[in-house]
C-alpha positions as CSV (number, residue, x, y, z in Angstrom):
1,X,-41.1,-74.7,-3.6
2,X,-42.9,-71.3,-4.1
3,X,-46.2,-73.0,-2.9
4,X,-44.8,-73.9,0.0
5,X,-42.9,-70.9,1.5
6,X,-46.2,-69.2,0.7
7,X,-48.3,-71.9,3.0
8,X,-45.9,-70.2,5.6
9,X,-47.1,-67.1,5.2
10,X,-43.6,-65.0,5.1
11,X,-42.8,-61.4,5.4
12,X,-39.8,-62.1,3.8
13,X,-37.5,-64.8,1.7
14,X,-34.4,-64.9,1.5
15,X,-33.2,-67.3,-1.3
16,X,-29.4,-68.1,-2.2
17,X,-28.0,-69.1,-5.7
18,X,-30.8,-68.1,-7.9
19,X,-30.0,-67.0,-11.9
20,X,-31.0,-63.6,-12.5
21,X,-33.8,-65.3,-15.0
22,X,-35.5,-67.3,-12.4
23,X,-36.3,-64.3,-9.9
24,X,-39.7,-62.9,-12.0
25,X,-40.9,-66.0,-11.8
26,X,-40.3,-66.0,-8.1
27,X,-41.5,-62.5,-6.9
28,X,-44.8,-63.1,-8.8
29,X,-45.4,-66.5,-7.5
30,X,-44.1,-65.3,-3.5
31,X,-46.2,-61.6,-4.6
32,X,-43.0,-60.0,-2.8
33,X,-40.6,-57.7,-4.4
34,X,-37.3,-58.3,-5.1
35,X,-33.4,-57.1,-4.0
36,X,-30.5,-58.7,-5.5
37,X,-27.0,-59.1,-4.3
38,X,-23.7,-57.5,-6.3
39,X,-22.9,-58.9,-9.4
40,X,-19.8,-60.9,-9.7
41,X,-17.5,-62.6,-12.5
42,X,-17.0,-65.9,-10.3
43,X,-20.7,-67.0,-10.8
44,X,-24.2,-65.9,-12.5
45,X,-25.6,-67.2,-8.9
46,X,-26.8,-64.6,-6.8
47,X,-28.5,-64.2,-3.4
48,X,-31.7,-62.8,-3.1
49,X,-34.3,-61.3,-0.4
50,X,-37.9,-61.1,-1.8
51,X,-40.0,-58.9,0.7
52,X,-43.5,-58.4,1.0
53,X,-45.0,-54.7,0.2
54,X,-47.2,-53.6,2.3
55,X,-46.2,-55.4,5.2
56,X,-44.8,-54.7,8.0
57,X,-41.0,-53.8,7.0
58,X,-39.9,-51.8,4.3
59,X,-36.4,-51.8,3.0
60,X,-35.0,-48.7,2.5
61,X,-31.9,-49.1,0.7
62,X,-30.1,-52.2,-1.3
63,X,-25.9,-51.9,-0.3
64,X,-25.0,-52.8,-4.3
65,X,-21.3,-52.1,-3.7
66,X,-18.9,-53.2,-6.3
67,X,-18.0,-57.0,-5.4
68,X,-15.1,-58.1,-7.7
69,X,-13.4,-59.8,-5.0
70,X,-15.5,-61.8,-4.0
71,X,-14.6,-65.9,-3.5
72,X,-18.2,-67.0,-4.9
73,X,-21.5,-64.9,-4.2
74,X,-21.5,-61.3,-2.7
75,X,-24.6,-61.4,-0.2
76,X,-27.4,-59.4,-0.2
77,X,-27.7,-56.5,2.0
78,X,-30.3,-54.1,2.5
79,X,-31.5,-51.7,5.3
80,X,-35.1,-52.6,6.3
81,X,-37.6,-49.9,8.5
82,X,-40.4,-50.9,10.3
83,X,-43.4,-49.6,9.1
84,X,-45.9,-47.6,12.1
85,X,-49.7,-48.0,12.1
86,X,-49.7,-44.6,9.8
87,X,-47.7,-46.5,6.9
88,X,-45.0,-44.1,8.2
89,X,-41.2,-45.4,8.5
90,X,-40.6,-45.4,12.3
91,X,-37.0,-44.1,13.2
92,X,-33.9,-46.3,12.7
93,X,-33.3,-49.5,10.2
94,X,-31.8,-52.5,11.0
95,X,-29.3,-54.7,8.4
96,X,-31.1,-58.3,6.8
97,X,-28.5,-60.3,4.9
98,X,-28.5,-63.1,3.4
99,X,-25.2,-64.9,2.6
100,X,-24.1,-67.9,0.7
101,X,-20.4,-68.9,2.0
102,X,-18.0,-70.7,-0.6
103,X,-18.0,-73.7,-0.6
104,X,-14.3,-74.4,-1.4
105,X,-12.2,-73.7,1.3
106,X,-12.6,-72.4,4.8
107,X,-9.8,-69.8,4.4
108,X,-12.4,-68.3,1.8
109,X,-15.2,-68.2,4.4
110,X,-13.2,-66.9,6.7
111,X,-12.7,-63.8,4.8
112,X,-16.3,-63.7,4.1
113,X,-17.0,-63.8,7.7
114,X,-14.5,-61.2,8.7
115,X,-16.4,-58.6,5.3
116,X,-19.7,-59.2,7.5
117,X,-18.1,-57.8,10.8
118,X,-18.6,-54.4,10.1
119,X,-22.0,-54.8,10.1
120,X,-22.9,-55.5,13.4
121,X,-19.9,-52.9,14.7
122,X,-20.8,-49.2,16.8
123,X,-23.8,-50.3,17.9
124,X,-25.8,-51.6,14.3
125,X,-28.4,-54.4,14.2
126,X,-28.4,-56.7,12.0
127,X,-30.5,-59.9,11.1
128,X,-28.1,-62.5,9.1
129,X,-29.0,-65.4,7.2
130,X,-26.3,-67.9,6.0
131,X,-25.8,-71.3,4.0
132,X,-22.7,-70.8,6.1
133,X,-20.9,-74.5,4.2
134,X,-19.5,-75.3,7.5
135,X,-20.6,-76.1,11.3
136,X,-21.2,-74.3,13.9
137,X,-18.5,-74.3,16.6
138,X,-20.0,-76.0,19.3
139,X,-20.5,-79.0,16.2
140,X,-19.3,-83.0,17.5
141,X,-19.8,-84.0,13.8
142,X,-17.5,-87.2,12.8
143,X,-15.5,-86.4,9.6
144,X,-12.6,-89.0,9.4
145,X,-15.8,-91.5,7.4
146,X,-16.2,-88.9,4.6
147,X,-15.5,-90.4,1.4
148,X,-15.7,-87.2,-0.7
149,X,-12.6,-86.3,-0.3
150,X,-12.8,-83.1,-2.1
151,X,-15.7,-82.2,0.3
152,X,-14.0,-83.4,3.1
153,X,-10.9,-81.6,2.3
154,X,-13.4,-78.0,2.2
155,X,-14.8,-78.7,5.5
156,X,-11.8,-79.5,7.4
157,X,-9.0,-77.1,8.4
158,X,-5.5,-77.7,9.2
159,X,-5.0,-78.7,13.1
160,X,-2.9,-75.9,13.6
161,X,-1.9,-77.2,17.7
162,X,-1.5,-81.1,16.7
163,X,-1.1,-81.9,13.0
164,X,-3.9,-83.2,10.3
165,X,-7.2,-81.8,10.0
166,X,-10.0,-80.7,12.1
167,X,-13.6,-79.6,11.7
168,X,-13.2,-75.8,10.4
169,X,-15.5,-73.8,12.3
170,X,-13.5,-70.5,12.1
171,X,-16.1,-68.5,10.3
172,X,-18.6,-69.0,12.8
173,X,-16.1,-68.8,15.6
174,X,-15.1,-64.9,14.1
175,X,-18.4,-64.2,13.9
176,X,-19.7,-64.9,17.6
177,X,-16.4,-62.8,18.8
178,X,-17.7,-59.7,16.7
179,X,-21.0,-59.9,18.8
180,X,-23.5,-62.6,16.7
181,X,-25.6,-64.4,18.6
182,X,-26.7,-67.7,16.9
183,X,-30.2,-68.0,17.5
184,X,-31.0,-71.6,17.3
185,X,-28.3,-71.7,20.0
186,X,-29.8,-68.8,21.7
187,X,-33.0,-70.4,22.5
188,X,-32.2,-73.8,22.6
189,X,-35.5,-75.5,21.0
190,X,-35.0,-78.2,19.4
191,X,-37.2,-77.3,16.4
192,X,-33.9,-74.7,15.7
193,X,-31.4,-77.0,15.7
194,X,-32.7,-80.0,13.6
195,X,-29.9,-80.5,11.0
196,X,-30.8,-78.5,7.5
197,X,-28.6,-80.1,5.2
198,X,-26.8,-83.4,4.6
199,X,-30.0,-85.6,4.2
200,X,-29.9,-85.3,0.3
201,X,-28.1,-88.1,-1.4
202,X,-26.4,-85.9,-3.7
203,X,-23.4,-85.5,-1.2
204,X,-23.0,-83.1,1.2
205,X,-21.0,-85.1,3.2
206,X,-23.2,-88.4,3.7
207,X,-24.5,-87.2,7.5
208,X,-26.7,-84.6,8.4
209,X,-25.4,-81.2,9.8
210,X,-26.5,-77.3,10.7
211,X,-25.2,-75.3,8.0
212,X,-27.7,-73.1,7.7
213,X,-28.5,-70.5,10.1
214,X,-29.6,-67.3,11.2
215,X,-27.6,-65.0,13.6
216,X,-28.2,-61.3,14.8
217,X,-26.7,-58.7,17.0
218,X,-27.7,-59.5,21.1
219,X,-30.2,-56.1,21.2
220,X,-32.2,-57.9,17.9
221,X,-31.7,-61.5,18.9
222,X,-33.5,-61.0,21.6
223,X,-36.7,-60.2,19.6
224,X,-36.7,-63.3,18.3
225,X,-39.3,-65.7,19.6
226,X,-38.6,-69.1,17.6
227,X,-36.3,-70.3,15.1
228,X,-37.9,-73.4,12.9
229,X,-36.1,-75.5,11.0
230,X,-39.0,-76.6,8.4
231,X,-39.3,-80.3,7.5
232,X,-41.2,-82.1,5.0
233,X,-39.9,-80.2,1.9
234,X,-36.8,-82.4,1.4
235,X,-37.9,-83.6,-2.4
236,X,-37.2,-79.9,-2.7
237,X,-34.3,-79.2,-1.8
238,X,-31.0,-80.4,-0.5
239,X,-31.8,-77.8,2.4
240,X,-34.6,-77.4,4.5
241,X,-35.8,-73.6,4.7
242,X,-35.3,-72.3,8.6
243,X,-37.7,-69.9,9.3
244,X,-37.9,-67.3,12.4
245,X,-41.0,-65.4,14.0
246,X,-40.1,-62.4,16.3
247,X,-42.0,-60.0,18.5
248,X,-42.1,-56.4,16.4
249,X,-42.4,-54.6,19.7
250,X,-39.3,-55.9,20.8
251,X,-38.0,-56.0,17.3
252,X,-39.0,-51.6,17.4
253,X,-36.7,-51.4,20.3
254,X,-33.9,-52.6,19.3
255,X,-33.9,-50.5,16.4
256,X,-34.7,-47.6,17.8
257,X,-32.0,-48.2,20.5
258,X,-29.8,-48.7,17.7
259,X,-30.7,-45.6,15.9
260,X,-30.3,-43.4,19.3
261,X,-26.8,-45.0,19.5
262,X,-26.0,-43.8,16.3
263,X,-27.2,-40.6,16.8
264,X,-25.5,-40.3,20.1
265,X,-22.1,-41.6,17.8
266,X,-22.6,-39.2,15.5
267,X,-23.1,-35.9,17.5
268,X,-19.9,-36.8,19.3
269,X,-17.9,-36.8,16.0
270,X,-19.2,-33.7,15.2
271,X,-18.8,-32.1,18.5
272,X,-14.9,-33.3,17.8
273,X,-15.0,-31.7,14.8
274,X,-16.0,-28.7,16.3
275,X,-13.5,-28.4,19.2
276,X,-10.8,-29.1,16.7
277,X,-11.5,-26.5,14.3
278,X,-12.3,-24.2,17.3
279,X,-8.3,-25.4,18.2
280,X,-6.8,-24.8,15.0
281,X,-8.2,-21.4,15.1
282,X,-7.0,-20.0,18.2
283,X,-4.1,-22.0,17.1
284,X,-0.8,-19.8,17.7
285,X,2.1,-20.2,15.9
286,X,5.7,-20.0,17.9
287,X,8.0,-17.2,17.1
């Protein structure tokens, strides 16, 4: 596997449900460094981004929050600059994360979804990578032929309107209303929105589906130039890697824009601030 995400010559990996004693193998064989998500008591699984030093991003911070809550794996979050000609951080960071949704019931991952809103919220951008476990809303995927029932059971939610079950797309559904764009979707290729999983024959539901994808704020998603859903590596994995390339010019833009929107945010508060303690002391109490 290593060997292969290397022959497509990555800036960065994002890799889910690795044990904490596989990832020195990893970074040395990818030469990237490594950021791990929270720990957690459900599982020794985490997610993982392995970046490139050197390159052309830098992350500047790793969001370790305490994650006891979690249903399965917290993702991994950091803030990643983009790196100037001088080696210098250019202004304003954008969010890559890299999420692994439970497997075990779409209620779960629909409380996963609804912890990565905040994310994209007051104007930040955000890159997002998922396993998301279920379909994408705009899915026609059969499921009444499923024999797994257990599986079946996960990726089905109660028809709310008519009775019996339906495809559960809710995660993905909360997600687009918060402002992600899916990208495969976004541009419409059709190297994007080959199914990644479903071709093993260990399961997954015994047809092939999209559950893995990338999504991003509109200001980044439109720095993204393809979205590649990489074939050929099935003996693998059970899921084919999707890959993205983007423009950096465009992809400086957007974060900057973001960071000025901040900025903007963030003397306004202040200037609040001000006014109201300017208020409360010319403040005059009644006799």
């Amino acid at each position: 596997m290593i060997d292969a995400l290397n022959q497509l010559r990555l800036d960065g990996v994002i890799l889910s449900e690795l044990l904490p004693d596989q990832v020195a193998e990893v970074a040395a064989g990818l030469g990237m460094d490594p950021y791990e998500s929270a720990d957690t008591e459900v599982t020794k699984n985490r997610n993982y981004l392995f970046m490139r030093p050197g390159g052309c991003f830098r992350v500047t911070a790793n969001h370790v929050h305490p994650y006891s809550r979690a249903p399965r794996i917290p993702p991994v979050n950091v803030s990643v600059a983009l790196v100037g000609e001088d080696g210098a951080d250019l202004p304003g960071v954008f969010a890559l994360v890299g999420h692994h949704a439970a497997f075990h019931g779409w209620l779960w991952r629909l409380w996963e979804a609804e912890g990565l809103v905040p994310l994209i919220q007051d104007g930040r951008r955000v890159l997002l990578a998922a396993d998301f476990n279920e379909e994408p809303t705009e899915s026609t995927r059969m499921i009444d032929h499923i024999e797994d029932r257990e599986h079946y059971h996960s990726r089905t939610r109660p028809d709310f309107a008519n009775g019996g079950r339906v495809l559960a797309t809710l995660a993905d559904e909360a997600l687009r209303a918060a402002g992600y764009v899916d990208l495969a979707v976004l541009l419409g290729i059709e190297e994007g929105l080959r199914p990644t999983a479903g071709y093993s024959t260990l399961g997954q539901g015994g047809d092939s589906h999209r559950n893995d994808r990338w999504m991003a704020d509109r200001h980044t998603a439109a720095s993204i130039e393809r979205v590649v859903t990489v074939t050929g590596l099935e003996h693998l994995s059970d899921h084919r890697p999707v890959a993205i390339l983007g423009d950096l010019a465009l992809l400086h833009e957007s974060t900057l824009s973001g960071y000025e929107r901040m900025q903007e945010r963030a003397g306004i508060k202040e200037d609040r601030k001000t006014q109201r303690r300017a208020a409360a002391r010319s403040w005059t109490p009644p006799i």
